[in-house]
N, C-alpha and C positions, 0 to 999 in steps of 0.2 A: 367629304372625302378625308379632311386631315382628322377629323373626328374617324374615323375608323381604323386612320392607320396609327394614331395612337394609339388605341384599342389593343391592335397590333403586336405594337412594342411592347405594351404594357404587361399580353399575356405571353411574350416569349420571354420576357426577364424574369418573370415572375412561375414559368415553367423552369428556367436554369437557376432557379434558387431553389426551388426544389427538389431537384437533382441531381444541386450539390453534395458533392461525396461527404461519407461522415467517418469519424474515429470514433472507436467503441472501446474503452475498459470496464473490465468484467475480473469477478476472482467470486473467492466462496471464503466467507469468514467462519471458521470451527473452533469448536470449544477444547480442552484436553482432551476430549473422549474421541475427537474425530468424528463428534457430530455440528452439524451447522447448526451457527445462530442467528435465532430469528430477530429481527427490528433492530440488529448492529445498525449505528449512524457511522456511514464510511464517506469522509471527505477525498476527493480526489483533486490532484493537481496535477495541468499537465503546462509543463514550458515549453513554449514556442515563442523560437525567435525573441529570447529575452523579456518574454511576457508571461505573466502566471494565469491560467484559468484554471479557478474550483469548481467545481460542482459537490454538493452532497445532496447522498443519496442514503434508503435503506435498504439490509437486505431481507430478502424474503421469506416463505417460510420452508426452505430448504438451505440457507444462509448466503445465498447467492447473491450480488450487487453486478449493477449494471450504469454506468454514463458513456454518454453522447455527445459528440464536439462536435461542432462545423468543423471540415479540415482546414480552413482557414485560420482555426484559434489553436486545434491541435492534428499531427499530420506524422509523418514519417520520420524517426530515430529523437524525436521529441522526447526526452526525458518525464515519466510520472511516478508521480509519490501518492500513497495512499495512508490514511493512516484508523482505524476502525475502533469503535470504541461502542461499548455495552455494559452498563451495573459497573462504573468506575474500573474495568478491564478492558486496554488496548491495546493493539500492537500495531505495526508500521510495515510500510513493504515499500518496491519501489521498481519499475521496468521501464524498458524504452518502449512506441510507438513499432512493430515491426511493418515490413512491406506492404500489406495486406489491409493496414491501415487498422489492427488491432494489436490489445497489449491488455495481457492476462496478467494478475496481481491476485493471488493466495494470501490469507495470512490465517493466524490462528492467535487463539487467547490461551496462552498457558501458564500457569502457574508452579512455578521452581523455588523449592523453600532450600536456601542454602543455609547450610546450618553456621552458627557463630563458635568462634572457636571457645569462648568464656574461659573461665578458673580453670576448669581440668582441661581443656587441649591446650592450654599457658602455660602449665605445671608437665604437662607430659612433653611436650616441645622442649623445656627447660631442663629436664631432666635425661631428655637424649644428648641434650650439648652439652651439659657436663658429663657424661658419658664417658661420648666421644670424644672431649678433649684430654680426658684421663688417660683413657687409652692411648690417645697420641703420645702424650707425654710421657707414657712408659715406655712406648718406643723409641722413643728420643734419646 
């Protein structure tokens, strides 16, 4: 008999561990072009209750990522950070945990060539303020 009803116990905890609820973050890693990239490595963190759990994960071949928490590690208005990275291009993102016990995280890989100002935008900057200050000075 106590052999059974441990039995019991054993398959009803073992049913509510399984039917423990779960958190899901989810996003799509894109390239400039606004198309997804495939086999990005995306780390995700999520904080709970002053504790960090990672997971990394890849995405697939429509650039889509997908992680799973127990909500015990992550849960409702829990802060996540993600950060994705593929061929030494990464970028970052970061959402809260909504009601619904999911939290969507986009990012993309883009590359923005800002130009440097060198010699000639030095020389031509340089030559609007004495310019300008000619001009003040006539008026004065």
């Amino acid at each position: 008999m106590k052999l059974y009803i441990s039995f019991i116990v054993v398959l009803l905890l073992s049913a509510s561990v399984m039917a423990a609820p779960s958190t899901s973050v989810s996003g799509t890693v894109k390239d400039g072009n606004n198309q997804g990239v495939i086999g990005a490595t995306v780390t995700v963190n999520c904080e709970h209750q002053g504790i960090n759990t990672t997971k990394v994960v890849q995405t697939d071949n429509t650039g889509a990522y997908y992680a799973f928490y127990p909500s015990l590690k992550c849960n409702v208005a829990d802060n996540v950070y993600i950060s994705a990275e593929k061929d030494g291009q990464s970028n970052v993102g970061q959402g809260i945990i909504a009601y619904d016990q999911t939290c969507k995280i986009n990012t993309a890989f883009i590359d923005i060539t800002i130009p440097e100002f060198g010699l000639v935008g030095g020389a031509v900057i340089l030559a609007g303020l004495v310019v300008g200050v000619t001009l003040l000075r006539k008026k004065i």
